[in-house]
N, C-alpha and C positions, 0 to 999 in steps of 0.2 A: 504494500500500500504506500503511495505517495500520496504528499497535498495536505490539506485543502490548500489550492490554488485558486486565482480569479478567473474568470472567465465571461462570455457571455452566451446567452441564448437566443438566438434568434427563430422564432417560431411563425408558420407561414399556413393561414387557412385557405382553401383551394376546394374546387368540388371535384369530384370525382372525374367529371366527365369534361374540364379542362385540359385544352390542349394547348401544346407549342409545337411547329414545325412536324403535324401528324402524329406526336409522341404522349403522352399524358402529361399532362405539365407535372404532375410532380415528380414523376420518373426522371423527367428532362431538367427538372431542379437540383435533384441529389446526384445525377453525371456532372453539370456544370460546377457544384461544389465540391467534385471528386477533383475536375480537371484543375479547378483553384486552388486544389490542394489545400482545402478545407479538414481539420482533423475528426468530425465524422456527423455523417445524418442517419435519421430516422423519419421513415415514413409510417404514420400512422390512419387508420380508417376508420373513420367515426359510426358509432350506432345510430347515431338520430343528433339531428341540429337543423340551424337555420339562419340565415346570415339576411346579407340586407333587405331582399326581397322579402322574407316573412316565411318563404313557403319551406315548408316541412319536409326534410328528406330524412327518410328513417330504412332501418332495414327490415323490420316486422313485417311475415307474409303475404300480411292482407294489404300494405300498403309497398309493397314493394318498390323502391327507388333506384333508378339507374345511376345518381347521382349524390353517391353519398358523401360525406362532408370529410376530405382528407387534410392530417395537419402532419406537415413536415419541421423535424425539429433539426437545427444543425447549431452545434456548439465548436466554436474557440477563442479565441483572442479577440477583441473589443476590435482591434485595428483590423483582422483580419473579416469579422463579419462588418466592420463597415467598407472597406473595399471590394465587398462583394453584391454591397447594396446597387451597385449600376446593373450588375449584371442581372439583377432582379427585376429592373426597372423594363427592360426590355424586352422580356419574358410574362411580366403578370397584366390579364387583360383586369383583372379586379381579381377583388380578395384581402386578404387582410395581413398586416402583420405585426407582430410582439416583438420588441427589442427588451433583455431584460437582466440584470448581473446574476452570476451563477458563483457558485463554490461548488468544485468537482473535487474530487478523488479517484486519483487512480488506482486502476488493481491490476497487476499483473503477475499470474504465476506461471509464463512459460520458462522462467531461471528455475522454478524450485525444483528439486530434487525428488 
């Protein structure tokens, strides 16, 4: 274990069925933050929400939605998530986003024995 260290969070709401350049926009989020050499993301998919519009995307049977509400999380350095904020800019047709400080800890046990 190392840390706690500073960091930041930059968290990014998006629907499902957003796209960039044919690809899912958030697929196409977390390669652009790979190629930035970003230290790492997570994509996550929401049960049920609803952002500016009002309308209900949920994943329950009887209302099944094509369009459910995904949030990508990508953590590192304050400098490094702000120079990756153009690169966002050019990418989100809408959606939303969290900038916000973190305290991480590392874990690593590929040295232990």
């Amino acid at each position: 274990m190392t840390g706690p260290e500073n960091a930041t969070l930059l968290r990014l709401y998006v629907g499902e069925k957003d796209r960039f350049e044919h690809r899912p926009l958030y697929e196409t989020i977390v390669l652009r933050a790979r190629e930035h050499g970003l230290a790492g993301a997570t994509v996550l998919r929401g049960l049920v929400g609803f952002g500016a519009s009002s309308q209900l995307h949920t994943a329950k049977i009887l209302r099944l939605s094509d369009d459910l509400p995904v949030i990508i999380e990508i953590v590192d350095s304050e400098q490094e998530i702000e120079s990756f904020l153009p690169v966002l800019d050019e990418m989100m047709p809408s959606g939303l986003a969290t900038i916000e400080k973190v305290r991480i800890v590392r874990y690593d046990r590929s040295d232990a024995t």
